[in-house]
C-alpha positions as CSV (number, residue, x, y, z in Angstrom):
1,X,167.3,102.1,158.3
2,X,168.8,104.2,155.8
3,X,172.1,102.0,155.4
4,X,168.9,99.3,154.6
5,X,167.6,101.4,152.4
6,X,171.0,102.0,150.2
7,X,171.4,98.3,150.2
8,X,167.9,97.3,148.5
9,X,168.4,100.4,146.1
10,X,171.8,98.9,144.9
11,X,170.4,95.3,144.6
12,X,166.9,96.7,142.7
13,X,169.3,98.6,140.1
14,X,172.1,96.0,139.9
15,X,168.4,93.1,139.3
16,X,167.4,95.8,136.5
17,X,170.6,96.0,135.0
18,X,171.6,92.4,134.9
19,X,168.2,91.3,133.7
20,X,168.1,94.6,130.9
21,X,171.8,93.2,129.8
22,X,170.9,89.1,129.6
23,X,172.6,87.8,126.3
24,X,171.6,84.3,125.0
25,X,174.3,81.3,124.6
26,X,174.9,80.1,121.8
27,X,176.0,75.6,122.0
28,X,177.1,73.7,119.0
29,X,176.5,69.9,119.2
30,X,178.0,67.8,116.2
31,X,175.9,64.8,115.1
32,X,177.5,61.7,116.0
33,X,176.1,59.8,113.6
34,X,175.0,60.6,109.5
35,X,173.8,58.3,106.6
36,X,171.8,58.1,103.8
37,X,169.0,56.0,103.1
38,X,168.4,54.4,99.1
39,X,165.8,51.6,98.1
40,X,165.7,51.2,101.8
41,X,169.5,50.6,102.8
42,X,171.7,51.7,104.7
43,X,175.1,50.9,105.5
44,X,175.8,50.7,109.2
45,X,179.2,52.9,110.1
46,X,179.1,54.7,106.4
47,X,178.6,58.2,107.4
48,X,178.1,59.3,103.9
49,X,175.8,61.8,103.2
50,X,174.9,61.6,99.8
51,X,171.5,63.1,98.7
52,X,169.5,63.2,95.9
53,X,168.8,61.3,92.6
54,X,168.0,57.6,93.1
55,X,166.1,58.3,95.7
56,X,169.4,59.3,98.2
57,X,167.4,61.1,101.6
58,X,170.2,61.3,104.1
59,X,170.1,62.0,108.0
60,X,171.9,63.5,111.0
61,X,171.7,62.1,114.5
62,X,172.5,65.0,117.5
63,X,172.8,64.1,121.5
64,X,171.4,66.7,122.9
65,X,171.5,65.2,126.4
66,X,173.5,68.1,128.0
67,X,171.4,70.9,126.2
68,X,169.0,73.0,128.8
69,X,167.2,76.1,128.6
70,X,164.9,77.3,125.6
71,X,166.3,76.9,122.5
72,X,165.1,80.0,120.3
73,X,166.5,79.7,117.2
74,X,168.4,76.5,115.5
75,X,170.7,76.3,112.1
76,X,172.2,73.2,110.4
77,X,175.6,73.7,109.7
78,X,177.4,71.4,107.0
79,X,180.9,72.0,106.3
80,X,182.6,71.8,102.7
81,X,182.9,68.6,102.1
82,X,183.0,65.5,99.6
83,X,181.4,66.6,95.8
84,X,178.1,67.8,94.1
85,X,178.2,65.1,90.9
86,X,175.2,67.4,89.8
87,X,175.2,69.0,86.4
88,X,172.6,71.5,87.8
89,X,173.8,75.1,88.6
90,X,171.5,75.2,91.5
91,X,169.4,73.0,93.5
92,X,167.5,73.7,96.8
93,X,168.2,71.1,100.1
94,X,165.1,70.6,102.6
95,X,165.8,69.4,105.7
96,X,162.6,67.7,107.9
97,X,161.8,66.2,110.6
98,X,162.1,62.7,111.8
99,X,159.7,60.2,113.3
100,X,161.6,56.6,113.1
101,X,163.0,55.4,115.7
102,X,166.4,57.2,116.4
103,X,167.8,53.4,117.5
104,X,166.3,51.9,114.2
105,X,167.9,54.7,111.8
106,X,171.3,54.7,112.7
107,X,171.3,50.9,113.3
108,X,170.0,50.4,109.3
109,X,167.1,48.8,110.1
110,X,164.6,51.5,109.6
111,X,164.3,50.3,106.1
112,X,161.7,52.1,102.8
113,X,159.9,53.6,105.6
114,X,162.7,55.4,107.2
115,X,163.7,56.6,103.7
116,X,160.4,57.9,103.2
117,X,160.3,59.9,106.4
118,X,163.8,61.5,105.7
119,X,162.5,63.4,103.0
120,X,158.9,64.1,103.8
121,X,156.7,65.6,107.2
122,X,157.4,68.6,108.7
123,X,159.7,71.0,106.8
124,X,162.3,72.6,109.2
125,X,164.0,74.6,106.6
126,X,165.6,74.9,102.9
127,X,168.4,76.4,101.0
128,X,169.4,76.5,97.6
129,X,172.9,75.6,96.9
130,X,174.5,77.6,93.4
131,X,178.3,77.1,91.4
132,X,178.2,73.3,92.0
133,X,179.3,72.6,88.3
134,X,182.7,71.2,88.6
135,X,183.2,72.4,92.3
136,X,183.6,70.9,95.6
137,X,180.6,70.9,98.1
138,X,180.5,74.6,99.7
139,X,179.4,74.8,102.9
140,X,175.7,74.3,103.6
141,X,173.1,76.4,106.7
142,X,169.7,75.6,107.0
143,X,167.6,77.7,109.0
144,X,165.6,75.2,111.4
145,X,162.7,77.6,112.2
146,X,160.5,75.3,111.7
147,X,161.9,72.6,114.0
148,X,162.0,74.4,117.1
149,X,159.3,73.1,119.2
150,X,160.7,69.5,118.1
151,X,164.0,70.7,119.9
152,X,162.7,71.8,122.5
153,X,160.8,68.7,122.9
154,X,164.1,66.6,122.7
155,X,166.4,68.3,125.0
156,X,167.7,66.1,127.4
157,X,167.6,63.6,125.1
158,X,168.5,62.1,121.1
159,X,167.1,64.2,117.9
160,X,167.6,63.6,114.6
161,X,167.1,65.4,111.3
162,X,166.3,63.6,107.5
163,X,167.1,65.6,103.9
164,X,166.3,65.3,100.4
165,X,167.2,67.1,97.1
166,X,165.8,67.9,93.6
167,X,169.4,67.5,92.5
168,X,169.4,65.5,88.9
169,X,172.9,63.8,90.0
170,X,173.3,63.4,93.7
171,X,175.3,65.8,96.7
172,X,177.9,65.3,99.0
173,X,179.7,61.9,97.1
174,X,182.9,60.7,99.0
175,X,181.8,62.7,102.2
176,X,182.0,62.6,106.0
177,X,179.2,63.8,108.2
178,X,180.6,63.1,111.6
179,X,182.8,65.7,112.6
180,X,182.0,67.8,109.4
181,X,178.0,68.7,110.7
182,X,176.7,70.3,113.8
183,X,173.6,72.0,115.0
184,X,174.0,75.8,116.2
185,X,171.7,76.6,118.9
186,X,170.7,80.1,120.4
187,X,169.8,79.3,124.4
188,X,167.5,82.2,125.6
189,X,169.1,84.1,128.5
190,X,168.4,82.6,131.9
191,X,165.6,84.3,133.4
192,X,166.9,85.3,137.4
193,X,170.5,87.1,137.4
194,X,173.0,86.9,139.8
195,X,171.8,90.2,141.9
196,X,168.6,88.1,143.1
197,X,169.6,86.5,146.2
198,X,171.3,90.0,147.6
199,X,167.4,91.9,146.2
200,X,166.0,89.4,148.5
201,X,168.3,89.6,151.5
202,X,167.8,93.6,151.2
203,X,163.9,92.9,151.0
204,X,164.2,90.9,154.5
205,X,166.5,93.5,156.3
206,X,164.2,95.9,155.5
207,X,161.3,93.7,157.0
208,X,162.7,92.9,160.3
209,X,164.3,96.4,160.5
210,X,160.4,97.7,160.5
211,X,159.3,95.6,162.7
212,X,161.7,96.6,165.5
213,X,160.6,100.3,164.6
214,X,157.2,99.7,165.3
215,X,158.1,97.6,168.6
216,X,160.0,100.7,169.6
């Protein structure tokens, strides 16, 4: 009984521990498709990612087909790439969320309506972007606090993200999205830890031990 007993005490304190030192993952997916949407267009296969005047509203499509769990916090992460053409010293990104159909965006056929819904909705996050004058496109985050539950929602399956910018000029000319954009997500820690099968084991020893006491 006592050998029992030193067995459910080590699995109780190795549960505690494991559960006390849970970490959350962190997974990056990279869109596999970007575009930008003017008067309506877009050009199927141009992954360009041009943004602001004229109208410019781009996108970002992410598979998050092999994503489980909880995701608890999300960030947009643009690389430096392409160039500003903006005279302004600073101008703030938004990024929102997106209701056309995922198919119909990509494919170019989502038309003014799709343009419209790239820059407008739910706001997920912005950031204001400084020392463009004459410089190469820094690298861009955008907090996605706002966009969580839509995450959530998607996991398992396709989710895509639209952006617009006050810039007088437009951002990102002569870029490449694909390969040069991801989503960083933070998976909260899973909640049963390796110890729980032995906790339970311990639990049943004890049982059956306890019942042969009393038989005796």
């Amino acid at each position: 009984m006592m050998k029992l007993k030193s067995i459910f005490m080590a699995a109780l304190s190795a549960l505690f521990l494991a559960s006390t030192t849970a970490h959350a993952a962190s997974v990056e997916v990279y869109a596999y498709d970007t575009g930008w949407y003017q008067n309506g267009f877009h050009s199927t296969g141009n992954e360009n990612i041009a943004v602001g005047l004229g109208g410019y509203n781009n996108f970002f499509a992410f598979d998050l087909s092999t994503v489980t769990g909880t995701v608890t916090s999300a960030t947009l992460a643009i690389a430096a790439n392409g160039s500003p053409l903006n005279t302004n010293p600073s101008v703030t990104y938004t990024v929102y969320d997106v209701t056309t159909d995922i198919g119909s965006l990509v494919a170019g056929t989502g038309g003014a309506a799709a343009q419209t819904d790239l820059g407008s909705g739910t706001l997920y996050g912005s950031t204001t972007i400084t020392a463009l004058s004459g410089n190469p496109m820094p690298a861009v985050t955008v907090g996605l606090a706002g966009g969580l539950t839509d995450i959530n929602a998607a996991l398992g399956g396709l989710f895509a993200v639209g952006g617009a910018s006050d810039a007088t000029s437009y951002l990102w000319g002569s870029s490449n999205g694909v390969g040069n954009v991801k989503l960083v997500l933070e998976i909260g820690a899973v909640p049963l830890p390796a110890a729980f099968p032995l906790f339970l084991a311990a639990l049943g020893g004890l049982g059956i031990a306890a019942r042969r006491r009393k038989r005796a």
